[in-house]
C-alpha positions in Angstrom: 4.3 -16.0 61.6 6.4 -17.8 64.0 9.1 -18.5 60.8 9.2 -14.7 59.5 10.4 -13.8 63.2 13.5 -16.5 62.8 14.2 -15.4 59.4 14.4 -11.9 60.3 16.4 -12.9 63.3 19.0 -15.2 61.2 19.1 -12.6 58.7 20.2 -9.9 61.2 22.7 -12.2 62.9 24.2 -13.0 59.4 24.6 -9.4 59.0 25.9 -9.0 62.6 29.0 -11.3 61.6 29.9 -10.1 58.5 29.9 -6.6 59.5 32.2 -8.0 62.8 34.3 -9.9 59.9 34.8 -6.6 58.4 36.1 -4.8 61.2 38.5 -7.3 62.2 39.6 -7.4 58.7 40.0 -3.2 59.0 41.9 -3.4 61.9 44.4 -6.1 61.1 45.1 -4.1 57.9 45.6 -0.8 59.6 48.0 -3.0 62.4 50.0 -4.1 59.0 50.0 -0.2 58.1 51.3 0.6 61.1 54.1 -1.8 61.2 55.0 -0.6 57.7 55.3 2.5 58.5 57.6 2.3 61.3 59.9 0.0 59.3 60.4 2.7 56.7 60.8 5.4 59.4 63.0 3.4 61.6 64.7 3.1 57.9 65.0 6.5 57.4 66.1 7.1 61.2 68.9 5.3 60.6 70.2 5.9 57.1 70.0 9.8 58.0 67.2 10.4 55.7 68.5 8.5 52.7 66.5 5.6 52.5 62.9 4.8 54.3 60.2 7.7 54.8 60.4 10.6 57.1 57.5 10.2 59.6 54.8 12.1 57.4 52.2 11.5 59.7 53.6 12.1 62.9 52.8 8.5 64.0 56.2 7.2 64.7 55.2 7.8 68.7 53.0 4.7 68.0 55.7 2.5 67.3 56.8 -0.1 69.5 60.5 -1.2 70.5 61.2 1.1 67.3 63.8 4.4 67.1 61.9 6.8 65.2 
C-alpha cells in the first residue's frame, strides 16, 4: 500500500515539473515576442513608417530603453 502512495506522489511531482517547464518555456517565448515587437516598432519609429510595424497592439509602452 505503502508503494501506491509513492507512486502517486512521484507521479504528481513529475507532472508538477513539466507543467513548471512549460510555463517557463511560455514566458521566455512571449519575452522574445516582446523584444520583437519593439524592434520592428522602434524600426518603424524611425524610418517614419516605411519599414518595421506600427505598434498594432498598443504594446510599445512595454518597451524598455526603446522610442516607440
Amino acid at each position: 500500500m505503502k508503494h501506491r502512495h509513492v507512486e502517486q506522489i512521484a507521479a504528481l511531482a513529475l507532472l508538477a515539473l513539466i507543467t513548471l517547464a512549460a510555463c517557463v518555456d511560455a514566458q521566455d517565448d512571449q519575452d522574445l515576442d516582446l523584444k520583437h515587437h519593439c524592434e520592428m516598432v522602434g524600426i518603424y519609429t524611425q524610418s517614419n513608417g516605411e519599414y518595421g510595424w506600427p505598434d498594432y497592439n498598443n504594446t510599445a509602452h512595454l518597451c524598455e530603453g526603446e522610442k516607440a
